[in-house]
C-alpha positions as CSV (number, residue, x, y, z in Angstrom):
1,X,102.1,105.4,48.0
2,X,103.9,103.6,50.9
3,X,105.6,106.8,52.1
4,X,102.2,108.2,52.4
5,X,101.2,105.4,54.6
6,X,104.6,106.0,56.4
7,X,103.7,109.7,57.0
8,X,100.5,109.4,57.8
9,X,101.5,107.4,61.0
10,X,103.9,109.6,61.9
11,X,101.2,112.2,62.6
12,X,98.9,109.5,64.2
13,X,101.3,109.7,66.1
14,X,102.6,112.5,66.9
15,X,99.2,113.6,67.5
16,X,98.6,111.2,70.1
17,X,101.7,111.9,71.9
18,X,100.3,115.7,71.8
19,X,97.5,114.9,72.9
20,X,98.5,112.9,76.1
21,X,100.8,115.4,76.7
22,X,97.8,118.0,76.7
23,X,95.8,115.8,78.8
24,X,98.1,115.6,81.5
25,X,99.5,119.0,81.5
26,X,96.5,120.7,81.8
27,X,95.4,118.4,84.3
28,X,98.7,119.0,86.5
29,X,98.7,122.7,86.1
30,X,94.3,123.5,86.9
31,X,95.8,121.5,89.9
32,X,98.7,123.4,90.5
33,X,97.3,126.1,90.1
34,X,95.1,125.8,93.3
35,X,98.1,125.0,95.1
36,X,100.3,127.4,93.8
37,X,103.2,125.2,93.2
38,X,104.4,123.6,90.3
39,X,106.5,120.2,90.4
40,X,108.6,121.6,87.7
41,X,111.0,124.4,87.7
42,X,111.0,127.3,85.1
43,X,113.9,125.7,83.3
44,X,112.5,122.7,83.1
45,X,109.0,123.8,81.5
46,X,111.8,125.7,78.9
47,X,112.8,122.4,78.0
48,X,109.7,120.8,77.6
49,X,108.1,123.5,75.7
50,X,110.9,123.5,73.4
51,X,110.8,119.8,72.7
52,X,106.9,119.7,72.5
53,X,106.4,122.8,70.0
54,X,109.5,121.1,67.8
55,X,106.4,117.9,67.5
56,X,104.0,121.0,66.6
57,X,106.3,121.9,64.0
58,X,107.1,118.4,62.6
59,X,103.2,118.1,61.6
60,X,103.6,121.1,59.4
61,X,106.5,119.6,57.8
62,X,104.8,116.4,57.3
63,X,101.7,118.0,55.8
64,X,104.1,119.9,53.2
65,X,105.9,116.6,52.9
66,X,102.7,114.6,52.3
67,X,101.4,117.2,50.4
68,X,104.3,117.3,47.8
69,X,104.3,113.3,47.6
70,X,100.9,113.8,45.9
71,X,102.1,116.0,43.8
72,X,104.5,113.7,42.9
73,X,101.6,110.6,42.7
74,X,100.1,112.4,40.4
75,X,103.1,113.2,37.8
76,X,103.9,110.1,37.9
77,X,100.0,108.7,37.6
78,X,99.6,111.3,34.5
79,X,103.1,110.1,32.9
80,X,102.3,106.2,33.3
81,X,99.3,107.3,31.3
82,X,101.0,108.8,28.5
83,X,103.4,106.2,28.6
84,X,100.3,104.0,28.6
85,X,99.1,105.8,25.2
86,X,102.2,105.3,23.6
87,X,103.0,101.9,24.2
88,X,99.2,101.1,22.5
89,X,99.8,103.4,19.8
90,X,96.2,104.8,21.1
91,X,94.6,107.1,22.8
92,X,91.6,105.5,24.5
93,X,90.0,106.0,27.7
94,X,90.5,102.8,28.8
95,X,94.1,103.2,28.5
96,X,94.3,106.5,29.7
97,X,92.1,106.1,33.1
98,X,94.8,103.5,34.7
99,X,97.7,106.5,35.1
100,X,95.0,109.1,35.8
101,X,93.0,107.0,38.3
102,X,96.6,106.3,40.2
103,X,97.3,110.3,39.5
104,X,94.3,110.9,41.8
105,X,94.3,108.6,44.5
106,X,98.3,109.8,45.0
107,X,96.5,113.3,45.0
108,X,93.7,112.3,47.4
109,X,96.0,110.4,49.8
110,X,98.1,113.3,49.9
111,X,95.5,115.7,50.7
112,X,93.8,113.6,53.4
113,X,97.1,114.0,55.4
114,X,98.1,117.0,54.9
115,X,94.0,118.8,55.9
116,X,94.3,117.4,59.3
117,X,98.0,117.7,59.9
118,X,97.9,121.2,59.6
119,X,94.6,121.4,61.0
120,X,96.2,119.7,64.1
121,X,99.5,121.8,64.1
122,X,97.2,125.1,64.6
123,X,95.2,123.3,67.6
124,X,97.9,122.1,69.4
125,X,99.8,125.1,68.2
126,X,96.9,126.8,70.5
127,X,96.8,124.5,73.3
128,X,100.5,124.9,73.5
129,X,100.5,128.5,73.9
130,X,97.8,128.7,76.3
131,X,99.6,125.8,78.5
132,X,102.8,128.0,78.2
133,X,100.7,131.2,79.8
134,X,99.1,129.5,82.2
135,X,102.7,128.0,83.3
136,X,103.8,131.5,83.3
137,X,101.0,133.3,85.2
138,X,101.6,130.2,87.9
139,X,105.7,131.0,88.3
140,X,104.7,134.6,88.5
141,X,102.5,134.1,91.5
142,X,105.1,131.8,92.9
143,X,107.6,135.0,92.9
């Protein structure tokens, strides 16, 4: 469950960084674009690109990543239940809810960072690719 915690700041912050990086860039290039000059050269925005949709990337792994560790949770919540059972010699409810209630929130955890990590990889995924045009269009008026 503490991995989960550690993955889910991981996309807090990559998410941030993303979105400061948005922010900014959009703001330099709607002001570029009236000038029709770019502080940056073309090789340059290649790197940046690069680097920034490698951070778009890492949020799908870490949604698969958070996703699978629920899967895990759960196993491991259903076992422990079992286990549970057969330690008692009985198969009660009240024994068996402990390993199914930790099977769940494993399962719930999972799936609360995986949702808006990938919703968040498509929409900067987006933004990304509408920067890079925008960069491009600008460079091709500078020619």
């Amino acid at each position: 469950m503490y991995f989960l915690l550690f993955v889910s700041v991981l996309v807090l912050g990559i998410v941030l960084d993303l979105s400061y990086f948005h922010f900014q860039y959009f703001k330099l290039i709607n002001h570029s674009k009236k000038e029709k000059k770019l502080p940056f050269g073309i090789e340059d925005w290649e790197t940046i690109y690069f680097f920034r949709e490698r951070e778009v990337l890492w949020l799908g792994n870490l949604a698969g990543i958070s996703t699978l560790l629920g899967l895990l949770g759960t196993v491991l919540g259903i076992h422990s239940a079992f286990e549970n059972m057969k330690h008692f010699k009985q198969a009660s409810p009240e024994i068996f809810a402990g390993g199914i209630s930790q099977a769940l929130l494993t399962t719930i955890y999972g799936l609360m960072i995986a949702i808006p990590s990938i919703l968040a990889m498509h929409i900067f995924r987006n933004f990304l690719d509408s920067l890079d045009k925008r960069v491009e269009g600008i460079f091709r008026e500078m020619l």
